[in-house]
Structure formats: structure tokens, C-alpha cells
KOLLUMPA-176233 format. One line per 8 residues: their letters; for each residue x, y, z of N, C-alpha, C. Coordinates in nm, 4 decimals. Atoms other than C-alpha are relative to their C-alpha. Layout:
a = X:Y:Z:X:Y:Z:X:Y:Z | ...
! end
This chain:
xxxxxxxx = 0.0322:0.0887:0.1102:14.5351:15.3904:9.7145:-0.1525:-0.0122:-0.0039 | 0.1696:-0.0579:0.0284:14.1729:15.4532:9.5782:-0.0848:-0.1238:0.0507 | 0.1125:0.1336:-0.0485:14.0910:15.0544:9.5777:0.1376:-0.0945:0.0236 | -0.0890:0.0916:-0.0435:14.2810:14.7495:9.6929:0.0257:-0.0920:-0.0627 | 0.0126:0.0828:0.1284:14.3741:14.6241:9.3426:0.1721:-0.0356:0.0205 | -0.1169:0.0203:-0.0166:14.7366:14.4851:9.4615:0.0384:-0.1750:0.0228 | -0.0154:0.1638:0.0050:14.9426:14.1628:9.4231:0.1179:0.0145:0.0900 | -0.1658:-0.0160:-0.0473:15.2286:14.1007:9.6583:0.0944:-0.1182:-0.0440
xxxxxxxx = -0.0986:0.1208:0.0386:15.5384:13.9089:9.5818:0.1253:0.0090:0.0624 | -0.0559:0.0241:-0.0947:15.7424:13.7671:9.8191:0.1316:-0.0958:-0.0549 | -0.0881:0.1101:0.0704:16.0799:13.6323:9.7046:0.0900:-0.0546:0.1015 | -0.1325:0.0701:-0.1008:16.2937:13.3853:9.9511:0.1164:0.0281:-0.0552 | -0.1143:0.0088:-0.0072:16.5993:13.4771:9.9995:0.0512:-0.0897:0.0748 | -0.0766:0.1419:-0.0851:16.6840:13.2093:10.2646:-0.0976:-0.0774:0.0115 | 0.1448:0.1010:-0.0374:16.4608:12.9142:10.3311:-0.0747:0.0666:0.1118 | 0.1214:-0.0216:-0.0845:16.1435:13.0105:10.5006:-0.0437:-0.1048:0.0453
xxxxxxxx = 0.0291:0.1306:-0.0525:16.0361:12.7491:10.7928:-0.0663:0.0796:0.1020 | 0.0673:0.0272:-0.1326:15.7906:12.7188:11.0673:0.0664:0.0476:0.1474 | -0.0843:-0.0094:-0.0934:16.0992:12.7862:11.2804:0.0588:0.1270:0.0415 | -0.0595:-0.0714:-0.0066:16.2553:13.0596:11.1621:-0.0955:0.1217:-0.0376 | 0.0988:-0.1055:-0.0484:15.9066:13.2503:11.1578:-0.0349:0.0360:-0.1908 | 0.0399:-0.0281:0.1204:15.7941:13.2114:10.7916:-0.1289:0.0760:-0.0155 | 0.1600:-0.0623:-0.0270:15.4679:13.4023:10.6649:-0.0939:-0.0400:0.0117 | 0.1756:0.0935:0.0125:15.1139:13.2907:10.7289:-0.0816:0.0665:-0.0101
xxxxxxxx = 0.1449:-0.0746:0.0728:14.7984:13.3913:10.6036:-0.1222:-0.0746:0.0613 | 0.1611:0.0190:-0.0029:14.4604:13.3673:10.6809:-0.1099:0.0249:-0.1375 | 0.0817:0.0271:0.1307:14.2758:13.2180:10.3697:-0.1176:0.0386:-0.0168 | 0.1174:-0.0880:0.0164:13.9869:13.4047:10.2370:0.0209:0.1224:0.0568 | -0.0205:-0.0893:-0.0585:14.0532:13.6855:10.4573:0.0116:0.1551:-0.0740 | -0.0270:-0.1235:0.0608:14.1226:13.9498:10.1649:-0.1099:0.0452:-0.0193 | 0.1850:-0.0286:0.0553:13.7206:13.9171:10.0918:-0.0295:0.0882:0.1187 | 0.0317:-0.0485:-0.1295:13.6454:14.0881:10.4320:0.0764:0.1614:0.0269
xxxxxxxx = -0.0985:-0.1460:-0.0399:13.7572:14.4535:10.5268:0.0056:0.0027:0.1852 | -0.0049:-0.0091:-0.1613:13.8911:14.4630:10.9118:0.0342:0.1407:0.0067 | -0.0385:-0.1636:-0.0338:13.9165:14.8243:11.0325:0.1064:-0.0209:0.1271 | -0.0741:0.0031:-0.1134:14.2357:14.8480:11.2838:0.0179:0.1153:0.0472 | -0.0010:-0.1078:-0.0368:14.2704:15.1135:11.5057:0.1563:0.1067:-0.0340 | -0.1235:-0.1164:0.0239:14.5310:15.4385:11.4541:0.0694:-0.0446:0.1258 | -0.0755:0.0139:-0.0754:14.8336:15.3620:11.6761:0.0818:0.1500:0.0116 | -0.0157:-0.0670:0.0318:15.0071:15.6385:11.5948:0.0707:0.1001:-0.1224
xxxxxxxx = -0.0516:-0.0067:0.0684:15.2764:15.8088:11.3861:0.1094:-0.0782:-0.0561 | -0.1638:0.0427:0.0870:15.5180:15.6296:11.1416:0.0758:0.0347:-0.0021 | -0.1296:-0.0580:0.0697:15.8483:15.7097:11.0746:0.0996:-0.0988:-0.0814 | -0.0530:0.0839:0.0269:16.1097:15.5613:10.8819:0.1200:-0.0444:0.1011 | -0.0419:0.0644:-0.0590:16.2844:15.5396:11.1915:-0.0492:-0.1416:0.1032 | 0.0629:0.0969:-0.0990:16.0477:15.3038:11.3555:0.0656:-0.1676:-0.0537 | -0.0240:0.1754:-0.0153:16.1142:14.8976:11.4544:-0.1022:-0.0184:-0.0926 | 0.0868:0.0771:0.0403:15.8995:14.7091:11.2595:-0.0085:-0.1644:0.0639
xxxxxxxx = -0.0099:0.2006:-0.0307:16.0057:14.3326:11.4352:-0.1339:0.0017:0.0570 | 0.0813:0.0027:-0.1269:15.7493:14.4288:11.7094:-0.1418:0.0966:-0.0888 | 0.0721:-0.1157:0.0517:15.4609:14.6029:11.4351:-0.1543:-0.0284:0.0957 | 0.1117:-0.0355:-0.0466:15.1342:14.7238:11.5972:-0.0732:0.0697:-0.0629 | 0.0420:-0.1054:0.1528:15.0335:14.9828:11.2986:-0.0583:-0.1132:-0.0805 | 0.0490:0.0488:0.1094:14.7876:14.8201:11.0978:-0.0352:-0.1482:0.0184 | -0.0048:0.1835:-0.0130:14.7244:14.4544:11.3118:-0.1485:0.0517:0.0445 | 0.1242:0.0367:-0.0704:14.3673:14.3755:11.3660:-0.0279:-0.0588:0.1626
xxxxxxxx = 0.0491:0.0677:-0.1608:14.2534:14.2622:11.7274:0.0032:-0.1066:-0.0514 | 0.0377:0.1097:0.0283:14.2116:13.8865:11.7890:-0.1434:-0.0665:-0.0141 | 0.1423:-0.0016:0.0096:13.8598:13.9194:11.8059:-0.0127:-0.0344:-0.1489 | 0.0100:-0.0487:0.0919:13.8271:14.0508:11.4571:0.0434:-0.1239:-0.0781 | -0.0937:0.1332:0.0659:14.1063:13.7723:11.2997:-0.1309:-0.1234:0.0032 | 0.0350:0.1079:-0.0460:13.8938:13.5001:11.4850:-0.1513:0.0125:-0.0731 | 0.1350:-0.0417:0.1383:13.5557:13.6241:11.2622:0.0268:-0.0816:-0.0858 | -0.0181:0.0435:0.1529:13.6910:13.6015:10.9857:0.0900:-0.1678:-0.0217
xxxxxxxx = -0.0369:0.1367:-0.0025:13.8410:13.2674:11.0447:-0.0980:-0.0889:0.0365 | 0.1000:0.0385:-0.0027:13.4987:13.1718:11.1844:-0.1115:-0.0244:-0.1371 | 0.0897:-0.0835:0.1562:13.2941:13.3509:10.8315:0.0568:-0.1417:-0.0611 | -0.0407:0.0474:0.1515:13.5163:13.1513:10.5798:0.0575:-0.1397:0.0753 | -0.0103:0.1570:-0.0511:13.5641:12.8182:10.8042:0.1637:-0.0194:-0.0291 | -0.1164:-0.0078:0.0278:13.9382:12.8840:10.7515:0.0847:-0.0110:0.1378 | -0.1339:-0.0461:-0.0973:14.2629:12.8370:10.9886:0.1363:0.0534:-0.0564 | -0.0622:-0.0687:0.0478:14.5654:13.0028:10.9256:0.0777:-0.1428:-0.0369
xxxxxxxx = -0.0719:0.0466:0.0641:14.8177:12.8740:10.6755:0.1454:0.0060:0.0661 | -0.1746:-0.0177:0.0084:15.2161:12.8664:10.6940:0.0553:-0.0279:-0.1694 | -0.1046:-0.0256:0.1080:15.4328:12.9308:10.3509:0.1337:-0.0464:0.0338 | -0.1256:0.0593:0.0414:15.7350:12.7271:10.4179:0.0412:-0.0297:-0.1198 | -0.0762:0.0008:0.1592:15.9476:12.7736:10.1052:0.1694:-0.0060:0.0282 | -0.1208:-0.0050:0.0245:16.3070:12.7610:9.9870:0.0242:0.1180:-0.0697 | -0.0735:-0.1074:0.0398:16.5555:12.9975:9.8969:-0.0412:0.0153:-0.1671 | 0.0296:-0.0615:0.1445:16.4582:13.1514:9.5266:-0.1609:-0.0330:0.0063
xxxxxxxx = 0.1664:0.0094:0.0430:16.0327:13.0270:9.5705:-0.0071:0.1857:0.0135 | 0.0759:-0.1093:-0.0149:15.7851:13.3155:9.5367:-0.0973:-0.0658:0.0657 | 0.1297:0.0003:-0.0881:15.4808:13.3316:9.7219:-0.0326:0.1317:-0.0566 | 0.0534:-0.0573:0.0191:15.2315:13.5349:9.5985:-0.1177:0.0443:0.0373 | 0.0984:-0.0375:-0.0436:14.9352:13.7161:9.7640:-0.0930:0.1521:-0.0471 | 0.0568:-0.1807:-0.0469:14.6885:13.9633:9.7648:0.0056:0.0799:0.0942 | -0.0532:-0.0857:-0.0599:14.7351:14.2627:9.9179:-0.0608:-0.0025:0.1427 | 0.0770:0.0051:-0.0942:14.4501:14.2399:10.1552:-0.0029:-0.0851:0.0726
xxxxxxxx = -0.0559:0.0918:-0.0680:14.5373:13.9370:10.2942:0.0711:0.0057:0.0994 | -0.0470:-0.0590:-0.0973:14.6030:13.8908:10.6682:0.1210:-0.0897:0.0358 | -0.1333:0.0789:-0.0077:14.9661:13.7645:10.7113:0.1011:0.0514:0.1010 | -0.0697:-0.1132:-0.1323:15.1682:13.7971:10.9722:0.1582:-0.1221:-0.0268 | -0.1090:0.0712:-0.0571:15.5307:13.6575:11.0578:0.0310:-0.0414:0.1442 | -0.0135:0.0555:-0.1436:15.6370:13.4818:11.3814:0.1364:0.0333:-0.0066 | -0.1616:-0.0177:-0.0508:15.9881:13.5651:11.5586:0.0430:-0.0933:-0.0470 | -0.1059:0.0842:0.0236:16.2977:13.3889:11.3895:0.0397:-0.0722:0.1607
xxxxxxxx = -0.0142:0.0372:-0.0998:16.3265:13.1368:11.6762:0.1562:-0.1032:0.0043 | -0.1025:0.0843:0.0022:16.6522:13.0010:11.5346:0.1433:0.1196:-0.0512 | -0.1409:-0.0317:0.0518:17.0446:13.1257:11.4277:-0.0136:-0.0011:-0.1378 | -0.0210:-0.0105:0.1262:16.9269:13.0843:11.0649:-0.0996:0.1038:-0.0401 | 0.0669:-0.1609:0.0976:16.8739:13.4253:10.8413:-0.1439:-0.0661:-0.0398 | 0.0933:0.0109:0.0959:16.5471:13.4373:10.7173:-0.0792:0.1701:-0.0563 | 0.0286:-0.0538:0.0483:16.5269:13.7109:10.4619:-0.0686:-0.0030:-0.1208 | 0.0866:-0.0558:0.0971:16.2786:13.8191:10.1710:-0.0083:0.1377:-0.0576
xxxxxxxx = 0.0050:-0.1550:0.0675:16.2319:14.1077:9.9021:-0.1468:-0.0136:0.0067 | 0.1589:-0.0138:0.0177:15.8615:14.1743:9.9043:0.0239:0.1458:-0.1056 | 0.0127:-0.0820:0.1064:15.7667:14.3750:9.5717:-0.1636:0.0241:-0.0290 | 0.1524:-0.0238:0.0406:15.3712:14.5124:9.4987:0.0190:0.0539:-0.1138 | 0.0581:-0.0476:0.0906:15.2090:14.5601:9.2327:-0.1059:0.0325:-0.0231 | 0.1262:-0.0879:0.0417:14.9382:14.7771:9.1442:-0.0313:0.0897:-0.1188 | 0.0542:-0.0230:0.1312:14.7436:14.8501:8.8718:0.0316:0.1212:-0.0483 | -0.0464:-0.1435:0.1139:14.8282:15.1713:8.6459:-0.1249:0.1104:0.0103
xxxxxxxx = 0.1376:-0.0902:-0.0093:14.4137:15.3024:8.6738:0.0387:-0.0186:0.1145 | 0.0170:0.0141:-0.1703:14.4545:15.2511:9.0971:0.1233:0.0670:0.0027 | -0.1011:-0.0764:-0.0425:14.7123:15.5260:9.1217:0.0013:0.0514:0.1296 | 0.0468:-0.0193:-0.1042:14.7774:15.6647:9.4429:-0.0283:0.1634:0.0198 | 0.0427:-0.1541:-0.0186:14.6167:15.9999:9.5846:-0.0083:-0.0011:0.1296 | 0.0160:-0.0573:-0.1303:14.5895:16.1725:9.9106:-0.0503:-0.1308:0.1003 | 0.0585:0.1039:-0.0823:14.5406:15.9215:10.2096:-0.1651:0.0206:0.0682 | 0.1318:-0.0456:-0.0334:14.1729:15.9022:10.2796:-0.0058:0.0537:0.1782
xxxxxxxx = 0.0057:-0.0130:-0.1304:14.2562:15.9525:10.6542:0.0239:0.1553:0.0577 | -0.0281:-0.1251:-0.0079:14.3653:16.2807:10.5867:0.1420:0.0300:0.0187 | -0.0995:0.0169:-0.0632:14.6967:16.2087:10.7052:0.1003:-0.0059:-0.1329 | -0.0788:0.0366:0.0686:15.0287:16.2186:10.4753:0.0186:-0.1262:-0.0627 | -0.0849:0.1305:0.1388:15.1788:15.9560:10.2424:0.0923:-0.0495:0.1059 | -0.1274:-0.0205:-0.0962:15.4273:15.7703:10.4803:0.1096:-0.0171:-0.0683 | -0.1480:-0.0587:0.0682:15.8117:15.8371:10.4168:-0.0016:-0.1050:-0.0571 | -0.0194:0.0992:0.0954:15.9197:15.7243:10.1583:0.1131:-0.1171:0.0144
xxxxxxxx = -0.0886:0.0445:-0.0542:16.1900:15.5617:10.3203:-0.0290:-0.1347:0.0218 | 0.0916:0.0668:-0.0310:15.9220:15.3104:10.4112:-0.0440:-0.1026:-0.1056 | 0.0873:0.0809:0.0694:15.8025:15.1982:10.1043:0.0331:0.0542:-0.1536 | -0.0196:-0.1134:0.1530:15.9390:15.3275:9.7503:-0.1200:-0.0125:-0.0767 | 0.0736:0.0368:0.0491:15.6896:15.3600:9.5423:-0.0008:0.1455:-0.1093 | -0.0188:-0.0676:0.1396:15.6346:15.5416:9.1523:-0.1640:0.0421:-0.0192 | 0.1066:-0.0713:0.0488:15.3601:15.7747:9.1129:-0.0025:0.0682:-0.1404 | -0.0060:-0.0804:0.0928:15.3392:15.8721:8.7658:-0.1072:0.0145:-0.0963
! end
């Protein structure tokens, strides 16, 4: 993706709580570019509960929470809210620490001129399995 012109949208499917490991963000955070290191290859067989692909150090986090005088948020919502973010935005989830589901559809959107092309890393597109997405 050429530039980082993306909206995400996050739709509850079950109530999202503090408990059951809702999302949180670090406010301002999309203004800032963190570079994370290559872990290695994707697949669409990989875990994601446990992701390491694409997390900043705590160093790095703790900057940018320093820079923009920010602490991280929590999104506790109910079943049918949206939550909406930018793409760049650093959000993470915490382990479901309870017996109650907590699922979400997450849907992006990106602009029509910000099509996607070759990964600047040199590296493939990952499966699509991963991430559907409409190049046309």
C-alpha cells in the first residue's frame, strides 16, 4: 500500500470489556511511524492469539506515549457499536480473561487512488487467506 490512507472498522459482535480483552489504542500514535523488526514468514496457517509480526518494542510504544503526552485507551463497547480507527494506529488486544465470546468483524477501507502494488520490502503480498482484499 503506496501510503497509509486507511480507516478501520471494527464491528462488536459480543460486548467488548476490559475483561474479556477489548481493543486499546494509543492516541495520537498514527502521527508517528514506528519501524518493527521482520520476524519472519506469514502464513495463513499461523496463530495470531500470540502475534509478534508487526508489534513495536516497548521502548518505541513508550516514545510515542511520552511525544503526544498520551496513555493508552480501552474501547469497551456493546454488541452491534463500531469503533472506528485509523489504520496506523497502535492497538493491541489483551487475552479474553473470561468464559464470555468476544468476537468482531474488522473491515478496511482504502482509498481507490492508494491501490495496492508490490510490497516495498520486496517480499510477496501475504496469502490471501489472511486478509481478502480487491485490487482492481
Amino acid at each position: 500500500m503506496p501510503r497509509m490512507r486507511c480507516l478501520t472498522v471494527m464491528v462488536a459482535i459480543d460486548d467488548n470489556t476490559i475483561n474479556n480483552g477489548c481493543i486499546n489504542f494509543i492516541p495520537k500514535s498514527h502521527l508517528s511511524y514506528i519501524s518493527c523488526p521482520k520476524v519472519g514468514n506469514l502464513s495463513s496457517e499461523d496463530e495470531f492469539s500470540e502475534q509478534v509480526e508487526g508489534v513495536p518494542d516497548i521502548d518505541s510504544i513508550n516514545k510515542i506515549k511520552e511525544k503526544y503526552n498520551v496513555d493508552m485507551i480501552s474501547a469497551e463497547c456493546e454488541a452491534g457499536d463500531l469503533v472506528l480507527f485509523d489504520c496506523n494506529t497502535l492497538h493491541y488486544s489483551d487475552t479474553n480473561k473470561t468464559n464470555n465470546k468476544r468476537t468482531n468483524i474488522y473491515f478496511v477501507l482504502n482509498s481507490l487512488e492508494n491501490k495496492l502494488i508490490k510490497p516495498f520490502s520486496g517480499q510477496e503480498h501475504r496469502p490471501i487467506e489472511m486478509g481478502f482484499y480487491i485490487n482492481n
